[in-house]
N, C-alpha and C positions, 0 to 999 in steps of 0.2 A: 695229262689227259687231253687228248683231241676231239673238241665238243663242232659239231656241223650244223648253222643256223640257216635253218631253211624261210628264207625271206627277208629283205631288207628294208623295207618298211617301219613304220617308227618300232612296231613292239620286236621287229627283229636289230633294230640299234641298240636298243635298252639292255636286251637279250646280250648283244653280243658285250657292250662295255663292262656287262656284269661279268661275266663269264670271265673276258679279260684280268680285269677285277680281280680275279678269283682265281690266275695262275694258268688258266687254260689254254692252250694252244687253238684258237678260234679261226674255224671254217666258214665262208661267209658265200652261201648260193644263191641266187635271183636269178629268176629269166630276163629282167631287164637289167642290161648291166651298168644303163645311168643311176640305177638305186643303188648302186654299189661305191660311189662316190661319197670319202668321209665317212667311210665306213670301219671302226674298230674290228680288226682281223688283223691274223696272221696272214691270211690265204683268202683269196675271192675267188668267185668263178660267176660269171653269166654267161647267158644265151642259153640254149636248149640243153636239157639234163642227160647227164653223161653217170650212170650209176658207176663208174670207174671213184667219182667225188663221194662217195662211200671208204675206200678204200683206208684201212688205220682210223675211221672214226669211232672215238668208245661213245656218244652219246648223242643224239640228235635234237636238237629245238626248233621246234616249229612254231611258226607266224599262225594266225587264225584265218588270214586268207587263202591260205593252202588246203585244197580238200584234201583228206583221208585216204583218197582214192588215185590222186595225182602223185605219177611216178615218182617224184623223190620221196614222199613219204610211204608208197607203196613197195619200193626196194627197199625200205632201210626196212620196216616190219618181216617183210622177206630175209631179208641179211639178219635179222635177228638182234636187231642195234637197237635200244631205249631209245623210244621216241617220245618228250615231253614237250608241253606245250612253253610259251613264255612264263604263264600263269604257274604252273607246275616251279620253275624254276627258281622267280622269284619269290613263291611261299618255302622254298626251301633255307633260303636266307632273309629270311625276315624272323624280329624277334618283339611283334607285337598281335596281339589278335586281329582275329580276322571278321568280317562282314559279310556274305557271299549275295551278291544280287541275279538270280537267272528267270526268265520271265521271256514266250514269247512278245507281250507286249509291257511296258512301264517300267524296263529293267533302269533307262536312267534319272527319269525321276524319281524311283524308288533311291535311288542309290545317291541322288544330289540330296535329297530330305533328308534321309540319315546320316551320314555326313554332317550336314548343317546342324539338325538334332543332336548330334555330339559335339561339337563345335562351341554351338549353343548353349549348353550345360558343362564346358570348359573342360573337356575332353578334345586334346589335340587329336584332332580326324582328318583323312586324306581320303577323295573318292578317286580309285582308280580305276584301272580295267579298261572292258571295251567302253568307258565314256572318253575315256582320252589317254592320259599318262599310265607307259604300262606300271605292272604291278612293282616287274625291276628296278625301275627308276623310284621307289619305295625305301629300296632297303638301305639301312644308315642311316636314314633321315631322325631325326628329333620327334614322336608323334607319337601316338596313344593307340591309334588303333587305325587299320585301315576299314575303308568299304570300296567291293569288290565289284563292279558291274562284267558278271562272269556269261559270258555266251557259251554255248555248246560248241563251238570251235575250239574254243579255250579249254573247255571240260571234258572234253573228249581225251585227251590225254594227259590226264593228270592221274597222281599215282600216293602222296602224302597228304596232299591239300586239304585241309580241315575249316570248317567254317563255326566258329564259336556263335553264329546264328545265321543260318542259310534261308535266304526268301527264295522260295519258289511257287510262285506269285500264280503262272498262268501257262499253260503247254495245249499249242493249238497247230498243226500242219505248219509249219514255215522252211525256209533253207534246204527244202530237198531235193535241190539242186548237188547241195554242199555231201548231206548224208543219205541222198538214194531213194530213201525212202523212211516214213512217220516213226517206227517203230525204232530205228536208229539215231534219230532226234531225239526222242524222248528219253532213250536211255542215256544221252550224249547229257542231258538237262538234271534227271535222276544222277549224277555221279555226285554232285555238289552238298550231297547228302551223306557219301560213304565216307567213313572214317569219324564220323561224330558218334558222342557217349552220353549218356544220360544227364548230365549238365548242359550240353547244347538245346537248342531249338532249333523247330524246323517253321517258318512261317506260310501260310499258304492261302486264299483263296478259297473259301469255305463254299463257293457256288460256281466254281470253274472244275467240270468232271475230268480235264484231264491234269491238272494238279493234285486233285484229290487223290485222284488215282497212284500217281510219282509217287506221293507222299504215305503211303498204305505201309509199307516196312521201311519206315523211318526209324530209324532210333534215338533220333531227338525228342524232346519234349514236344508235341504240336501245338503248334498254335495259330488258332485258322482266323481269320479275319475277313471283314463283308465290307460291298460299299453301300447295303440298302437296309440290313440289318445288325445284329449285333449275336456270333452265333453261341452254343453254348461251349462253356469255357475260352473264350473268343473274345475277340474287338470290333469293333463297327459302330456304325450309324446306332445310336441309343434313341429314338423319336428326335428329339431338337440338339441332338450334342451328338459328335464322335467322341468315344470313351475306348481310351488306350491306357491300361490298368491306373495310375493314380491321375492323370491326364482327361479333363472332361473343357472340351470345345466346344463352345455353342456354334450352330455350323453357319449363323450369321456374321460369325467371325473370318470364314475362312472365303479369302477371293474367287475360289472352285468350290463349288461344292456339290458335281453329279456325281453318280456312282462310281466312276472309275477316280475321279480327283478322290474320293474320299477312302477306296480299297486301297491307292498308293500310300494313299498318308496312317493311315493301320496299319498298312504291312513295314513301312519306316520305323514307326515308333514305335510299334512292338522290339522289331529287334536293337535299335537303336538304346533301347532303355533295358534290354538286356544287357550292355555293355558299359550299363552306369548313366544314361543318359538322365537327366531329368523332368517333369511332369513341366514344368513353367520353360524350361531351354525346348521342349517338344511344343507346347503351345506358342510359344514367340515366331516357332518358323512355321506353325502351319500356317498362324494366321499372315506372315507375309511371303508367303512362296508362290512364285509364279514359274511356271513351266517355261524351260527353251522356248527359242523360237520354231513353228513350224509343229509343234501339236498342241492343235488346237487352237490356235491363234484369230484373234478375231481382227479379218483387216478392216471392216466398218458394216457400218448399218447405214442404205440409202432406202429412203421409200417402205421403210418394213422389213426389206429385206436384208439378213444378215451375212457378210460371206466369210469364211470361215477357212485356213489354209492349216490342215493336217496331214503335209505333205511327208510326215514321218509316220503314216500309217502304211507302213510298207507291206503289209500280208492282210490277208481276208479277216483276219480275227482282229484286228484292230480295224480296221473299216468299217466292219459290222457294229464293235462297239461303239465307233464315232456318228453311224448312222443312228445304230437306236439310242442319242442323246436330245434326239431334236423329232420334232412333230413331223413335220412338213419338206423334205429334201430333192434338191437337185445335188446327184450327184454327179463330179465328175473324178471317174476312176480308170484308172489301166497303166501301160507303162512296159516293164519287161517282166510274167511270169516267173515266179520260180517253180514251177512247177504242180503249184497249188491250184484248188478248184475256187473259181472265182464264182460259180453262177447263184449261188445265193445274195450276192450285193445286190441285182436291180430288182429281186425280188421281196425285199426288206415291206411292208407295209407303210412304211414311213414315203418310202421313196417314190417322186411323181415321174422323175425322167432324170435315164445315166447318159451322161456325153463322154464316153468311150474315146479314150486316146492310145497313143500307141503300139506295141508289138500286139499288147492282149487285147485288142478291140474286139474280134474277132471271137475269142472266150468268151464275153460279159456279152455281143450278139447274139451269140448261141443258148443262151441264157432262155429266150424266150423272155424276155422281161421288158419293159421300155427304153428301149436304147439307141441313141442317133448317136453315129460316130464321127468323130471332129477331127480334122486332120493335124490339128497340135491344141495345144493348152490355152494358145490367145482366141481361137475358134472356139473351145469348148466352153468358153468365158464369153465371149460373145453371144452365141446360143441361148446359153444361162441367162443372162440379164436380160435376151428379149422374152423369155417366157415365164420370167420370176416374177411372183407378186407380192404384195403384203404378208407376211406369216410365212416365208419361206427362208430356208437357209442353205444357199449354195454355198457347197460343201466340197473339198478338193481333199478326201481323202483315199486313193488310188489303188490300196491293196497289193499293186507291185511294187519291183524294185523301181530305178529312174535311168538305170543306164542306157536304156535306147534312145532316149531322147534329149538326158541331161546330162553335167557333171556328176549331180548328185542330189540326196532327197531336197538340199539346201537350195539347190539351185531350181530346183522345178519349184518349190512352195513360193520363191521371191521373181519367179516368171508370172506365174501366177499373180501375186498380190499387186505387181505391177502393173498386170494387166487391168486386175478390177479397179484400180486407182486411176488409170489414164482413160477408161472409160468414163467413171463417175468424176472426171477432169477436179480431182487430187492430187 
């Protein structure tokens, strides 16, 4: 069988040694053809797509960086060739359960929690997916069960993949750049649902309408979870404790505890403890888990004021959540668009004044809201601290992606915090 992976990139290495692996005569395509180096293939090809690199292919895999829309994946749909994603592949040889984590926002600390939460309760756990190692580099391994931090990139092409408890947490405009347009996102996010039976669950966001929504003909068990309450038949916030069925956390316990820190840690240990987890291995990690770096991260408090780098709130729907966590906000947001509408950020009540960087300055202007636009991140920082007082919290949560201006969200968050640091001479 002659399998053609589209991308070379790590989930397209995994992709291909498995495949290998597995007797296949392996096709291996990039546009760039330095990612083709040390690459497991029979056959490689870079530079610009030549649909001739179809020809004798019986199955296609695809990387999650590649849209739907871009010609090698739109001739091979054309040629009528099975097009599956990495994710797709490696749940085909995998012989442990599964976890699925998809969420336009909180997909990887939902997915490091549970994990840890299994782990925890002595359940060998792997978190894979788009938090790093793909799903392929899984299969063989010695481990009890995976969790899956699965994007709509990923899900979009999949065709067996079953999830013994799928979070689908939150669905808000993102990536439609990737899928065009809302209505193909969401059903991209919606698949991680199909193929489950009445023994599964579906976990979901009991106050986010367009989760609610996905989750409408589910045929898992649901099970909806809050970060401000506790809903019926449901987990959340109980007055002084998060209560996740035999699991009761006083929430002085736990180092977060606003509504989004507390909706990630419900929607974990829900599914987490549908997989065997236990009530004391789920309380050990909430009460010591601390998020990555870069959401939400607090780089100090000078004078009252707090500054704050959530430079992985990459879309409007996690910006907006990061704003309404705080009273009093300077924000600074923009970057490269995907496509999305930004003009609700400067309009937030919370918010005194956005310092606008970027491709999208111009967006978040048009806004009509209070906006000075700063010609990079160490200006918008400077700004910031001359007009920031006691009770305020500049805040660097952006809404776009970072590529017009950065490597990546990693690298705009720690431009940032270095800036606040060498001002406040740290």
């Amino acid at each position: 069988m002659t399998t053609l992976v589209i991308g070379a990139a790590v989930s397209g290495k995994a992709a291909a040694r498995l495949l290998h692996a597995q007797g296949h005569k392996v096709v291996v395509y990039d546009q760039d053809p330095a990612a083709l180096e040390r690459i497991t293939a029979d056959e490689s090809h870079g530079g610009p797509w030549d649909r001739r690199y179809l020809d004798g292919v019986d199955l296609v895999v695809t990387s999650p960086g590649v849209p739907e829309h871009a010609p090698p994946i739109a001739d091979a749909v054309q040629a009528e060739v099975p097009v599956w994603s990495e994710l797709e592949l490696g749940y085909r040889h995998l012989q442990v359960p599964v976890i699925a984590v998809t969420a336009t926002n909180g997909k990887t600390t939902i997915t490091e929690l549970a994990a840890e939460m299994l782990t925890s309760s002595g359940i060998r756990a792997l978190a894979v997916g788009n938090i790093g190692d793909p799903l392929c580099g899984a299969v063989g391994l010695d481990i009890d069960a995976v969790v899956v931090e699965a994007s709509s990139f990923q899900l979009r092409f999949v065709e067996t993949f079953r999830a013994r408890a799928a979070v689908l947490l939150n669905i808000a405009p993102d990536h439609l750049d990737w899928h065009r347009d809302f209505a193909s996102y969401a059903a991209a996010k919606a698949r991680i649902l199909e193929r489950q039976t009445a023994e599964d669950i579906v976990v979901f966001d009991a106050d986010d309408p367009g989760a609610v929504a996905a989750v409408a003909a589910a045929t898992g068990r649901m099970v909806p979870v809050s970060g401000w309450r506790r809903p019926p038949q449901g987990w959340g916030r109980d007055e002084s404790a998060l209560v996740v069925g035999d699991a009761v956390i006083p929430l002085d316990k736990l180092p977060r505890r606003d509504d989004v820190m507390i909706v990630d840690l419900a929607a974990a240990a829900a599914a987490a403890m549908h997989l065997g987890a236990t009530a004391q291995g789920v309380a050990q990690v909430a009460a010591s888990y601390h998020p990555g770096h870069h959401r939400r991260e607090v780089v100090g408090t000078w004078d009252g004021v707090t500054w704050i780098d959530d430079s992985k709130a990459t879309n409007p729907h996690a910006a907006l959540a990061a704003i309404g966590s705080y009273r009093s906000v300077l924000l600074i947001a923009g970057g490269r668009n995907k496509g999305l509408d930004l003009s609700a950020l400067p309009l937030q009540p919370s918010v005194r004044r956005v310092f606008a960087i970027g491709e999208a300055a111009a967006d978040l202007v048009a806004s009509g809201g209070p906006v000075t636009v700063a010609p990079d991140v160490e200006a918008a920082v400077a700004m910031a601290d001359e007009m920031a007082h006691s009770g305020d919290t500049v805040l660097l949560a952006p809404g776009c992606a970072s590529f017009d201006m950065f490597h990546s969200y990693a690298d705009r968050g720690e431009r940032f915090a270095a800036t606040v640091r060498r001002i406040k001479g740290v």
